[in-house]
C-alpha positions in Angstrom: 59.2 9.9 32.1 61.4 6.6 30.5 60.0 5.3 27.3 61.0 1.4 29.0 59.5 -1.3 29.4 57.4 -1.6 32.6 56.2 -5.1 34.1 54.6 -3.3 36.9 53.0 0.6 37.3 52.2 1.9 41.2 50.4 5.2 41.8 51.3 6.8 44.9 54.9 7.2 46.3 54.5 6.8 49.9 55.9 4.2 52.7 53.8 1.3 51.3 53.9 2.4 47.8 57.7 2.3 48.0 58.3 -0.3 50.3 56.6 -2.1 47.2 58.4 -1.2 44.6 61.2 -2.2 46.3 60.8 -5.2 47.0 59.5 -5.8 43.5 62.3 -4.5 42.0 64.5 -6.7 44.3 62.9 -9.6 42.8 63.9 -8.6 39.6 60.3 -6.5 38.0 60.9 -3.9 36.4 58.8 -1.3 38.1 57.2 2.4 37.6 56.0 4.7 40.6 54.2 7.1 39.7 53.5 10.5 42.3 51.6 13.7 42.0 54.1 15.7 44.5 57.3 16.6 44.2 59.8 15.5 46.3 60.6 16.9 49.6 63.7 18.5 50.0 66.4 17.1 51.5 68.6 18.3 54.6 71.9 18.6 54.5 
């Protein structure tokens, strides 16, 4: 957790969630997602 500024907060991490913050962020917000799960591991 960043103590930054935040234009914008989303709860929930998955495809529309961020497929959002993207696009926010590509539009110059400054934007928060915010997930209960962890991560899933990734392959290698």
């Amino acid at each position: 957790m960043t103590n930054q500024p935040t234009e914008i907060a989303i709860v929930g991490g998955g495809m529309v969630g961020g497929a959002l913050a993207l696009g926010l962020a590509q539009h110059g917000f400054s934007v928060m997602v915010i997930e209960h799960a962890q991560p899933a591991p990734v392959c290698r």
